[in-house]
C-alpha positions as CSV (number, residue, x, y, z in Angstrom):
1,X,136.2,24.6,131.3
2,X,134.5,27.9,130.3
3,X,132.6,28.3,126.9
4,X,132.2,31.7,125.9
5,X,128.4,32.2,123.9
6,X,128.3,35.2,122.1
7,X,124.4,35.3,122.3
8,X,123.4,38.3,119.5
9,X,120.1,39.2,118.3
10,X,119.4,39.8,114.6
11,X,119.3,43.7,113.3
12,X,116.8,46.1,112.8
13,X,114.0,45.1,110.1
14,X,110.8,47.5,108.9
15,X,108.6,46.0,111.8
16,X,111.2,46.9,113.9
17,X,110.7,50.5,113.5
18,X,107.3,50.2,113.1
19,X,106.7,48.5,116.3
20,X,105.0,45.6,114.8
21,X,104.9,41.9,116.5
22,X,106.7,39.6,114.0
23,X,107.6,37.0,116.2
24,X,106.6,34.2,113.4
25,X,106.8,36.8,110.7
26,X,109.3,36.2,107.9
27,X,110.6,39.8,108.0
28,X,113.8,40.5,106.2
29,X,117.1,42.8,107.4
30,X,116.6,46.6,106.7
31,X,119.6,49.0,105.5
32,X,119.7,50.0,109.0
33,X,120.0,46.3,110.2
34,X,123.1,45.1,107.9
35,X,124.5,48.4,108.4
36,X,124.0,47.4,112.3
37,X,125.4,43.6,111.6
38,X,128.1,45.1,109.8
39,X,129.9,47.1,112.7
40,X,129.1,44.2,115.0
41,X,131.2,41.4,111.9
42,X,134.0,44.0,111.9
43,X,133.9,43.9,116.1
44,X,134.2,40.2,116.4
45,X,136.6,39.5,113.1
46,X,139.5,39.0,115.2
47,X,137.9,36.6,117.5
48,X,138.7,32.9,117.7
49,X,134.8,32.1,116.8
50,X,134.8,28.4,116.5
51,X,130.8,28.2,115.5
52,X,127.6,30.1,114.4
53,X,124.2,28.7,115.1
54,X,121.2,30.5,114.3
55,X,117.2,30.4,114.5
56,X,116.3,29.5,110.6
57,X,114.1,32.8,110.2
58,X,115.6,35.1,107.5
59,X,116.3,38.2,109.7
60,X,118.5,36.0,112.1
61,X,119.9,33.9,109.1
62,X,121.1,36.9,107.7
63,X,122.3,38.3,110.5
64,X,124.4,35.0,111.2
65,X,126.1,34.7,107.4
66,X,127.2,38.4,107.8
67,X,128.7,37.5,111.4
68,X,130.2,34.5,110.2
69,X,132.3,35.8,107.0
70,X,134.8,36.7,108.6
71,X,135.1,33.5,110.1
72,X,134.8,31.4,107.0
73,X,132.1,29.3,108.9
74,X,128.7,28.6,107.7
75,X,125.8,28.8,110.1
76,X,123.9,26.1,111.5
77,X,120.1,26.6,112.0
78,X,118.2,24.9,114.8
79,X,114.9,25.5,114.6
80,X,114.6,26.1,118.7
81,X,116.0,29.6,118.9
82,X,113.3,30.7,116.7
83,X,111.0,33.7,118.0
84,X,108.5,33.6,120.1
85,X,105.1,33.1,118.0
86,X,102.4,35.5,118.7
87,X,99.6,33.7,117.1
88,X,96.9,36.1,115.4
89,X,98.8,38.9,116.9
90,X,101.3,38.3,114.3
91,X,101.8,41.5,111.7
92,X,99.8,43.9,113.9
93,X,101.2,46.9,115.9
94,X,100.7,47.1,119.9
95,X,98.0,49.5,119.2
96,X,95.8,47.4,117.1
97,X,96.4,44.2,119.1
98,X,95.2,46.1,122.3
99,X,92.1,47.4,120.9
100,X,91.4,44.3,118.9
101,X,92.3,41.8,121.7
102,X,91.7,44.0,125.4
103,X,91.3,40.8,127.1
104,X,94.3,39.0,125.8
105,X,96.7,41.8,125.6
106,X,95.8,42.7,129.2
107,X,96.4,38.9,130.7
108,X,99.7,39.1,128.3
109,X,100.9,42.2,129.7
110,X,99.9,41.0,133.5
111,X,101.6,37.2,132.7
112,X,103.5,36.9,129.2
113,X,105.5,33.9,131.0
114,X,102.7,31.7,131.3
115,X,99.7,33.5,129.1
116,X,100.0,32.9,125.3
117,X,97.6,34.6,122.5
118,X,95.5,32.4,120.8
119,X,97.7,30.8,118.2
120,X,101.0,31.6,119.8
121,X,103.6,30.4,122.3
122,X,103.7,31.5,126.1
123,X,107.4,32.3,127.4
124,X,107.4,28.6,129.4
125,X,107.3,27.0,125.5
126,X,110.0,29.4,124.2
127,X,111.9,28.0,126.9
128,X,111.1,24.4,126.8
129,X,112.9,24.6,123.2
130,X,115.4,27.0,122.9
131,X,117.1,25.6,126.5
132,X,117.9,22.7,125.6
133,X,119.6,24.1,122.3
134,X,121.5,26.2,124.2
135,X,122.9,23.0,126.8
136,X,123.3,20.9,123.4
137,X,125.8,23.9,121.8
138,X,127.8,24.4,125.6
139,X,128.6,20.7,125.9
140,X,129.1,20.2,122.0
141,X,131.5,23.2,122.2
142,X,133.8,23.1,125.5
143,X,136.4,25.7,125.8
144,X,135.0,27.5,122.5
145,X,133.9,30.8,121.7
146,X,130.5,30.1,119.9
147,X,128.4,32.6,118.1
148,X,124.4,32.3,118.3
149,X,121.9,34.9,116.8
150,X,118.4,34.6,118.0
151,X,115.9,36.8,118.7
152,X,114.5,39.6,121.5
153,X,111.9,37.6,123.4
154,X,113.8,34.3,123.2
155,X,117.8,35.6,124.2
156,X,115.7,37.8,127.4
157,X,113.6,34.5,128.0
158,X,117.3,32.6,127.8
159,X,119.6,35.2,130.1
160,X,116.5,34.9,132.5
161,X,116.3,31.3,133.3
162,X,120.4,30.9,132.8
163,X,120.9,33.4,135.9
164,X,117.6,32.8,137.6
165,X,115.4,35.3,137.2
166,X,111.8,35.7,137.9
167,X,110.9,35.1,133.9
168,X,107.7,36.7,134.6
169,X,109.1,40.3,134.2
170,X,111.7,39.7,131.1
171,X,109.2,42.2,129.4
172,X,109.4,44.9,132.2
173,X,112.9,44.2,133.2
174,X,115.1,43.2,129.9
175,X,115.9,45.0,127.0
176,X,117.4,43.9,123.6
177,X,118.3,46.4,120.8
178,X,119.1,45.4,117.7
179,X,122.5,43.9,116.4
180,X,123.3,43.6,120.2
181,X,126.1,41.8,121.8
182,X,125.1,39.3,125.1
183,X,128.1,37.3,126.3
184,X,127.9,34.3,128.5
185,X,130.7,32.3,129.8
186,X,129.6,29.0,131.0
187,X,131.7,26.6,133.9
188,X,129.7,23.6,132.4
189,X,126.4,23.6,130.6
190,X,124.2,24.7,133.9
191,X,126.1,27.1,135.6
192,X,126.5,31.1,133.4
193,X,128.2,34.2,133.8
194,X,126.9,37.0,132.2
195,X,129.8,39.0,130.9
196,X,128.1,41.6,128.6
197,X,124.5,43.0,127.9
198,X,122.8,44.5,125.6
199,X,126.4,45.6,124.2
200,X,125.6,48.0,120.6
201,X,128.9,50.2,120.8
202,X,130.0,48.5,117.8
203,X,127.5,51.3,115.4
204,X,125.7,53.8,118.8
205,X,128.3,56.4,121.5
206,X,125.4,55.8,123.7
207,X,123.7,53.3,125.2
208,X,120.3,52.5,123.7
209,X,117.5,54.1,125.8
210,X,113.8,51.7,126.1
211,X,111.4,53.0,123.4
212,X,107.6,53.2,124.5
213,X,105.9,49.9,124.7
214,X,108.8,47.9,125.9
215,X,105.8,47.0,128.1
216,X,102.8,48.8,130.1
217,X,105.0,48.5,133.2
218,X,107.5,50.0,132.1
219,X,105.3,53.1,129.8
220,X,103.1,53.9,133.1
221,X,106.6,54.1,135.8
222,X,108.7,56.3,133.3
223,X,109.1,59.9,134.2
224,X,106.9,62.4,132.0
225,X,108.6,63.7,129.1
226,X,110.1,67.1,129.6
């Protein structure tokens, strides 16, 4: 048996760019973002796709009926690959939250596995939901290709625990741009190959390069701009 997940997150919105959490936010596709889904629909039209599931959050709804066109499928939202929620963080840029919030943003940033905002989810809960989701699709699909758009926290949260990370340091050590392409080929519905990651050759020449804030670790060790 293997059963290939095509594990995409949704495309650029206007929080995206403006480095907003919107975890629980309702945010919709920018321009950019279908332009983004776009390239990847045309990338994956000749694949033998066999299902689309999808968290039920516009962005990644969207994302999925624009993947699935060419398909002639319609996707199927479980509500367990939804974001992670950031609680009254929610709406605010990394700036704001960390001078509104010192205390919390600084045990997030140490912890964001087990720490959760007041209001919000920790990574443990994201994973408590979206895992199981994950199994149900693998065994209810064998020997498929299967499409699933989530989102960045939850997919880094997912390859994490699937390969057997430390899910402590998914922040520091995982990236996910938008409209990119994650493949997993499963044996059975524990054991995962990653095949692909982070994939967004479909619309960029270049691999995307970590903007600022992909986490204080990660700001403080990079090089000084020349």
């Amino acid at each position: 048996m293997t059963t290939r997940l095509y594990l995409v997150r949704h495309g650029a919105t206007q929080l995206t760019a403006e480095d907003k959490f919107s975890g629980a936010e309702n945010v919709y596709l920018s321009d950019e973002g279908r332009e983004q889904v776009a390239h990847l629909a045309r990338r994956l039209a000749d694949d033998n796709i066999h299902a689309v599931y999808s968290s039920p959050l516009d962005r990644t709804l969207e994302t999925a009926a624009i993947l699935a066109g060419p398909h002639g499928l319609t996707p199927i939202t479980d509500d367990g690959l939804r974001e992670i929620s950031h609680g009254h963080w929610e709406g605010r840029s990394r700036n704001e939250v960390e001078e509104q919030f010192p205390e919390e943003y600084a045990a997030w940033e140490t912890d964001p596995f087990t720490f959760a905002p007041e209001g919000g989810e920790s990574g443990i809960s994201v994973l408590a939901r979206a895992l199981p989701v994950i199994r149900e699709i693998v065994i209810r699909h064998r020997d498929r290709n299967v499409l699933v758009v989530s989102h960045k926290a939850t997919i880094r949260l997912i390859i994490s625990s699937l390969l057997g990370f430390d899910a402590r340091g998914y922040r520091d050590r995982l990236d996910q741009a938008p409209a990119c392409l994650n493949i997993l080929d499963f044996r059975d519905a524990v054991h995962a190959r990653l095949m692909l990651f982070n994939d967004i050759s479909h619309y960029a020449d270049q691999p995307h390069r970590p903007q600022k804030h992909l986490s204080r670790w990660w700001d403080s060790s990079a090089p000084p701009e020349k």
